[in-house]
Every structure is written in structure tokens, then in C-alpha cells.
C-alpha angles and dihedrals in degrees: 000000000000119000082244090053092050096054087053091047084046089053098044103247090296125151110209110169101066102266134024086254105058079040104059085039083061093035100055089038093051092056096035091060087045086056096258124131101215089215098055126100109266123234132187093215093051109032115025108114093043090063094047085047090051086046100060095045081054085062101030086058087047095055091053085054109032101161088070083052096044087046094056098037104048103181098086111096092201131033076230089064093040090048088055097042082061101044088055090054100046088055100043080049091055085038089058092030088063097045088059092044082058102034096053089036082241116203122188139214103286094040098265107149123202120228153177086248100049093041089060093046099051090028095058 
């Protein structure tokens, strides 16, 4: 499974962003900005938190704009249900973005580690 295909598979199959098209644009850009090429094959121990991290911009770009989110999931009877909805998930996303960080002793870039210590620090 390509990193492209797991987005899709981590967002449910679900085109956002008004045709295929303009979805997999978004899509591939999205990945591409959290370090990810859309066309690679996908692994759990690599590339994990970049795809939760694509992920959430998906939704955050989805709460500024929640009419694109409300026209795709349908089940929501007021933009103010679907908004929370999101917010929930976006939480619950950073929430389990963070576990992994300190699961898998994540450094970053520019050396930066994730710990127990400093996710209590910036989490409480």
C-alpha cells in the first residue's frame, strides 16, 4: 500500500476537497509537506507519525472550511455538531500523535525528542 493509498484508507475513503482530482492534489501535497512521497510504500515503523500528522492537516483544513467536511459526511443535522465532531477528532488525532512520539522515542529534525517529561510539561 502506497503512502497516497493510506491517507485515503486513514480518512475513510473520503474525498474532501469536491472531485478526485483536487483530492488527490491535496492529498499528495499534504504528505509531501509532512515528509512523505505519496507513491512510496507505506510502513508502520517509518512513517507512522507523518501520516497521522498528514491526517490531522487534512482536518484542520477541514475545520476552517467546514462546509467541504459537512458536504461529504452527511450525518450531521447542524455545521455546530459536525464542528465538534471534528474538534473531537482532531484532539483525539494530537492525543494519539503524541502516544506514538513517545512510544517510538521520536526525534525530529532538528533533534528535538519527545518524552514522558516534556509531554507532561506541554499536555498539562
Amino acid at each position: 500500500m502506497t503512502n497516497l493509498q493510506r491517507l485515503y484508507f486513514e480518512l475513510s475513503e473520503k474525498e474532501y476537497f469536491s472531485t478526485q482530482e483536487k483530492t488527490n492534489e491535496v492529498y499528495i501535497t499534504v504528505l509531501e509537506e509532512n515528509g512523505l512521497d505519496p507513491y512510496d510504500e507505506y510502513t508502520k515503523a517509518n512513517d507512522r507519525i507523518n501520516m497521522l500528522e498528514s491526517v490531522y492537516s487534512i482536518l484542520q483544513m477541514l475545520s476552517n472550511n467546514i462546509e467541504l467536511f459537512v458536504k461529504v459526511e452527511t450525518e450531521f443535522a447542524t455545521t455546530s455538531a459536525a464542528y465538534q465532531f471534528l474538534q473531537k477528532r482532531l484532539k483525539d488525532l494530537r492525543d494519539e500523535i503524541d502516544r506514538v512520539k513517545i512510544d517510538t522515542h521520536y526525534e525530529d529534525a532538528d533533534g528535538n525528542k519527545s518524552s514522558l517529561t516534556s509531554y507532561m510539561f506541554f499536555n498539562n
